[in-house]
N, C-alpha and C positions, 0 to 999 in steps of 0.2 A: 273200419273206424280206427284212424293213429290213435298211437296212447301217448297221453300228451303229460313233459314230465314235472314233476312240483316243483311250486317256485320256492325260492329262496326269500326266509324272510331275514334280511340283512338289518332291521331296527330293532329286534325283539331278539330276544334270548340270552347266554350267559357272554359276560363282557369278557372281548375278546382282549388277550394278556400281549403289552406288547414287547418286542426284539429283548433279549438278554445277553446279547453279545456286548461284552463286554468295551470301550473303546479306549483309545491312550487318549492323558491328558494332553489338547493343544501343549506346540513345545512353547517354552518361555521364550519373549520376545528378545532381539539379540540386540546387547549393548550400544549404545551411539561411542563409534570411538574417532578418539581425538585427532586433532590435525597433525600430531607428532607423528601418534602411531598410526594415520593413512600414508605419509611422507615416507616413514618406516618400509613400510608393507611395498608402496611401490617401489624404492629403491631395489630392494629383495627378490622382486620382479623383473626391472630392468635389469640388475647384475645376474639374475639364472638365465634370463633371453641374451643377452651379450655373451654368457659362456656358450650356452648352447650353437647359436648360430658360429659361433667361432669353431666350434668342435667340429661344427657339419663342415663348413668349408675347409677347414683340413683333413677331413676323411675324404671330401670331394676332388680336392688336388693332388692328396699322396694315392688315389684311385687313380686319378687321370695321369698322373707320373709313371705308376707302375705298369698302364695299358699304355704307356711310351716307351717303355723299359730304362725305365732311370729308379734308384731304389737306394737309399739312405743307408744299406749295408753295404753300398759301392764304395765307402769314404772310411777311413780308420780316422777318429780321434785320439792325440795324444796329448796331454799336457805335461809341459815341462814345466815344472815347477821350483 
């Protein structure tokens, strides 16, 4: 004869307490900003993207100069002033 095991009475009994973990307050909703300062912001954008790519392509050429063997310390600058 299986021994068969007690059910569970899940409506009855002491109320179960619930989660105490603690949670962070939702953040505050973020500002609507103005047409100055979006015009602002993308400028600031474009001129770090226009440095950058400029940067790259001069580390890209003074590489592919030097695997040619031409090198910018070939030339003495002097000014006469």
């Amino acid at each position: 004869m299986p021994v068969r095991k007690q059910a569970v009475d899940l409506a009855g009994g002491p109320r179960k307490v619930g989660s105490r973990i603690r949670r962070a307050p939702p953040p505050p909703p973020e500002k609507k900003l103005s047409a100055a300062e979006v015009r602002e912001r993308e400028a600031w954008v474009m001129g770090i993207g226009i440095l950058a790519v400029a940067m790259a392509l001069m580390v890209v050429v003074l590489a592919a100069a030097r695997w040619a063997g031409w090198s910018p310390s070939d030339y003495a600058i002097s000014l006469d002033l």
